[in-house]
N, C-alpha and C positions, 0 to 999 in steps of 0.2 A: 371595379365591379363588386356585387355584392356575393357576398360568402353565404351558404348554405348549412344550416343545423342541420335539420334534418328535413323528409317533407311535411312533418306535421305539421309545421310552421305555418307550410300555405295551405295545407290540407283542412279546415277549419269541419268539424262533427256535421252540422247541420246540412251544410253544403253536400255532404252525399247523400241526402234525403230529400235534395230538391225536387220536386218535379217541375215539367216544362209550362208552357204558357196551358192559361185552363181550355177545355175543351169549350166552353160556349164562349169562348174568342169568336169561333172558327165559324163561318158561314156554313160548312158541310152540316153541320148538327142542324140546320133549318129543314133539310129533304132527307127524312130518314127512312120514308117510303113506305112504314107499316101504318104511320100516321098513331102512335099511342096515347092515350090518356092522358089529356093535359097537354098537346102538343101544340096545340096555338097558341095559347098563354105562354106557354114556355120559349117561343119563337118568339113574341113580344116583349117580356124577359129580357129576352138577349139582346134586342135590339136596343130596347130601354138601358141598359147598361152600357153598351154601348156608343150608345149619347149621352151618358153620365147622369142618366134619371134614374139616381139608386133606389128612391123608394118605390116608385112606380117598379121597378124590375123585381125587390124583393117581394110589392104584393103579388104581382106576376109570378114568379116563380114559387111561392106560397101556395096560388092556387093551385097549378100544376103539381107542385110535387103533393099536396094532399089527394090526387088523383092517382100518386104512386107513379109519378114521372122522373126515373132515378136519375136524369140530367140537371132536373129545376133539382131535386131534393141538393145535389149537390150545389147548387148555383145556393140554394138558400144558404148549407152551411157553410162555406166563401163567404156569405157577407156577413153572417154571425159572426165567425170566425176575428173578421179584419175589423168589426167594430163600424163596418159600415151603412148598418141601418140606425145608429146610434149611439150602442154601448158594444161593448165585446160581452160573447157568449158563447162561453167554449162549451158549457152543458148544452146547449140550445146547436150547434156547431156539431155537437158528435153526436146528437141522436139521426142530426140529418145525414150525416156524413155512414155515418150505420146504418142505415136504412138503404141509400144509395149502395154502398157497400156488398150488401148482401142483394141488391137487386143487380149484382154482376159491374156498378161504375169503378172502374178501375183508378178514375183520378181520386174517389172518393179513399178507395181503400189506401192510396198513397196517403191523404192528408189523418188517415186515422194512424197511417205507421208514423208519423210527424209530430202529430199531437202524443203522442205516446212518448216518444223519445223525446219533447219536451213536459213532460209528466202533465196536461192538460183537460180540461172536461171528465178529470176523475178516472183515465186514463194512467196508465204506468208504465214504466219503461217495457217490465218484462211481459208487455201486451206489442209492444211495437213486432218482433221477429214475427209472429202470427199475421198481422196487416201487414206485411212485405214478403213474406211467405205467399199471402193469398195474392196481392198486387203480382207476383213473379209468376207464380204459377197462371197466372193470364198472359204473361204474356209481354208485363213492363220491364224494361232493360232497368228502370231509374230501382226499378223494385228489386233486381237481382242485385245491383250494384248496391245500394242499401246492406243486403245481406252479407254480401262481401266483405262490405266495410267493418259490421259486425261480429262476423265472427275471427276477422283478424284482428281486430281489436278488444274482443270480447267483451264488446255492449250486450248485456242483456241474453247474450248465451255464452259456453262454455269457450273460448280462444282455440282457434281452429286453422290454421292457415293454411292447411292444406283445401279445407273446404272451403276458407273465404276467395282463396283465389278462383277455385271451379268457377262460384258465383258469378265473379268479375268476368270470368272468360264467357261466361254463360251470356252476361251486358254487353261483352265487346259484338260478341257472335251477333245481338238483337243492334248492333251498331250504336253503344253509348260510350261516347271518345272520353267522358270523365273514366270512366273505367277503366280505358288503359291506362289510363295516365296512374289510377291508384293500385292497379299490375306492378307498375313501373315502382312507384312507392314502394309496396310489399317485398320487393327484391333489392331498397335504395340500398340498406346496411348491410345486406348478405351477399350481394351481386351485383355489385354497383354496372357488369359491362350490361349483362340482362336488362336490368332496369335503365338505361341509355334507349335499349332496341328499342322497350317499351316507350319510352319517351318520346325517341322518334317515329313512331309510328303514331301518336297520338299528336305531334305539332302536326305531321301529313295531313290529319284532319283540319288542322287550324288549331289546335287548342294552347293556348300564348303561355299558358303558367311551363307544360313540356314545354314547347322553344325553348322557355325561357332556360329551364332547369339544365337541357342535354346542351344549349350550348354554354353553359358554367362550366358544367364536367368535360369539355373539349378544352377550356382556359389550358395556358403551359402552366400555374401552378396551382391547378383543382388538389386539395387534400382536403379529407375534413375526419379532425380530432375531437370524440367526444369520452367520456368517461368510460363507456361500455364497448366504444366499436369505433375501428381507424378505417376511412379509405382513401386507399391511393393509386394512384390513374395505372401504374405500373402492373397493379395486384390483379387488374382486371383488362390488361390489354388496351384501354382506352389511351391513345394519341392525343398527344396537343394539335392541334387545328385549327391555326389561324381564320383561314376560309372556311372551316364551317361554325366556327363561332360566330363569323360575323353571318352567313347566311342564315343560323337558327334564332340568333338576336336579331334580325330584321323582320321575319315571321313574326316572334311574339311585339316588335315596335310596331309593326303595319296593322297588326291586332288591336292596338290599344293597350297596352299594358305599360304602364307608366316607368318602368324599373330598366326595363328593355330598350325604351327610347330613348332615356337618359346612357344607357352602354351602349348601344348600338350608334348616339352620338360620339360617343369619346373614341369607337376605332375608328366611323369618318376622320372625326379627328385630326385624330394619327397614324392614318392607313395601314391599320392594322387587317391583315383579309380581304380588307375593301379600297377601291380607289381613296385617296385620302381626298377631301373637298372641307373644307373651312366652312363655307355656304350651305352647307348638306347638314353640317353638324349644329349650326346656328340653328337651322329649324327643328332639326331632330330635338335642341336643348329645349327649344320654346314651348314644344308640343309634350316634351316630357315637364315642362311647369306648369302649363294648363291643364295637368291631369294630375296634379298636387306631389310630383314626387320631389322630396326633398334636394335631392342631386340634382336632377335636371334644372329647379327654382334654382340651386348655386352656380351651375355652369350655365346656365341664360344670363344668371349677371355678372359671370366672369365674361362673356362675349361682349355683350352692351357694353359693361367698362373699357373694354381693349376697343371696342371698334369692330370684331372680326365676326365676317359676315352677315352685319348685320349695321345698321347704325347706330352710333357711337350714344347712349343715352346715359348719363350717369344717376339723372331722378330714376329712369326702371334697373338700373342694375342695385340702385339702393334697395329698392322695392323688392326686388325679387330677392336679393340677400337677406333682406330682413323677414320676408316670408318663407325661406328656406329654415329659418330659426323656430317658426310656429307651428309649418308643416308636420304631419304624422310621423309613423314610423319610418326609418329607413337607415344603412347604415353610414349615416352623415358621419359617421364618428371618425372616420377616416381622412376625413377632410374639415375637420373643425379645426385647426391649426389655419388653411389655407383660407376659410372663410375669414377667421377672425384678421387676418392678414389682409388680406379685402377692404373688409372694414374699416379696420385704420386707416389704409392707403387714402378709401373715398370721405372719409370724417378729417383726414390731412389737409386734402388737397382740394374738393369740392367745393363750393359756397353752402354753405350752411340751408339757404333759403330753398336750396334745391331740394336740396336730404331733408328738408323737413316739409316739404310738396309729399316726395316719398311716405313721410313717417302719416302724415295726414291721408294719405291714402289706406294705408295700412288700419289708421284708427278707424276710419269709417267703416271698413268694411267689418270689421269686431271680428269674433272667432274663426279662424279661415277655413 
């Protein structure tokens, strides 16, 4: 299974500035019952993008929000924004997004705290805590959580962790499960049992990256050594746990999370926690290669070669070996001894014209 630095690792900056799907997705924004300025054009708008007629939506929403429609204002600077009425226009993006902004759109105020912390449309970092301030104080969890993240990490204000956690707790309270999960973070290196609770209180929602993390820290040998800070399961009261390793690995594999489905196959496995099933693990492996994780791409073609659970293919167990070698990140390193072992075995013993069915597949598809 894979070892854990620390959570920065999966934490990536942007991601807690997300916001969720745009508000003219959403049918509701068609009946908004005051009937304001520009609101049939802007229902057309939506509809228009919706069916993927982005010019027709951005004259739509053009005219609209020249009426001072802070839904279209924002719908125009979205498509400025993404370059989707032609070119990208992040000046043309923030005045809209400004306008909308101060007429109370709160998705707007997220994308100007976004563009900020990507330094954009003349925009600066130290303008973002101001549009996530104002996003919060309406009201957004994505906004509080933003702040959280900043002032524990001290983007753009002074490092605060007592106050970035309020924030976070402030997120969880408006129900946003990333937030606990970066609760959980905030406590990884000082508190490792703390930050477990947190974790698991954040898989209870679904959220697969927690699964993932609190059931590593149940493994029998969770430690992790860095230059500044040691944890170890003993220091914090945390139990090896078979069974809830495999229960919290199955959460984040039924998630989707490709890292998960490749561990959560290796305890079917070896009944590790879990009834042991050969068959269970064969797909668990498959489902972890079609979702590009390195490990799973190598035990899918450790199965296919053997036979187990699956039938016996030695052109996809080349294939999937040899696309475990071009796959992303992960820590294959572990197991580069046993692939290369592999290899030999099927380049020994195989017909060449098989392995090179494999290698032709491989080429055609180019960069994986």
């Amino acid at each position: 299974m894979e070892t854990l630095d620390s959570p920065d690792e999966i934490h990536v900056m942007d991601r807690a500035f997300e916001t969720p799907a745009l508000d003219f997705f959403t049918d509701e924004k068609f009946d908004t019952g005051s009937d304001p300025a520009g609101q049939d054009d802007y229902n057309n708008a939506v509809a228009a993008y919706k069916s993927g007629e982005i010019p027709t939506a951005f004259t739509l929403a053009g005219l609209a929000a020249d009426e001072g429609h802070a839904e279209a204002q924002f719908m125009v600077g979205h498509i400025l924004q993404n370059g989707q009425a032609g070119t990208i226009d992040y000046h043309g993006a923030e005045a809209r997004f400004r306008s909308a902004a101060l007429a109370g759109n709160t998705d707007a105020m997220m994308a100007l705290g976004q563009m900020s912390v990507r330094e954009q449309g003349g925009l600066q970092l130290s303008d973002a805590p101001g549009w996530f301030s104002m996003a919060a104080n309406a009201g957004r969890g994505d906004g509080m959580r933003a702040l959280g993240e900043m002032y524990i990490k001290g983007i753009a204000v002074a490092a605060d962790l007592e106050k970035g956690r309020k924030w976070l707790q402030k997120a969880v309270d408006f129900g946003d499960t990333i937030a606990i999960r970066q609760l959980a973070d905030s406590y990884f290196e000082t508190d490792a049992g703390i930050a477990l609770r947190w974790y698991k209180k954040a898989a209870a929602r679904g959220d697969q990256e927690s699964a993932y993390i609190a059931a590593i820290m149940h493994q029998e040998d969770f430690n992790i050594h860095q230059e500044d800070f040691n944890i170890h399961q003993e220091d914090f009261n945390i139990h090896p746990d078979a069974a809830e390793v495999a229960r919290l690995m199955r959460i984040a594999a039924e998630a989707g999370y490709g890292a998960a489905q490749t561990d959560y196959g290796l305890l079917v496995y070896e009944g590790r926690g879990v009834t042991a099933s050969i068959d269970e693990a064969a797909a668990w492996f498959e489902k972890a290669a079609l979702n590009g994780d390195r490990e799973g791409q190598f035990f899918y073609a450790f199965v296919l070669a053997k036979g187990e659970g699956v039938k016996r293919s030695y052109e996809d167990a080349y294939y999937w070996l040899l696309k475990s070698s071009k796959s992303g990140k992960s820590s294959m390193g572990a197991y580069d001894g046993d692939r290369q072992t592999l290899k030999e075995r099927l380049e020994k013993n195989v017909d060449p014209a098989i392995l090179q069915r494999a290698i032709n597949r491989i080429t055609a598809e180019g960069s994986p």
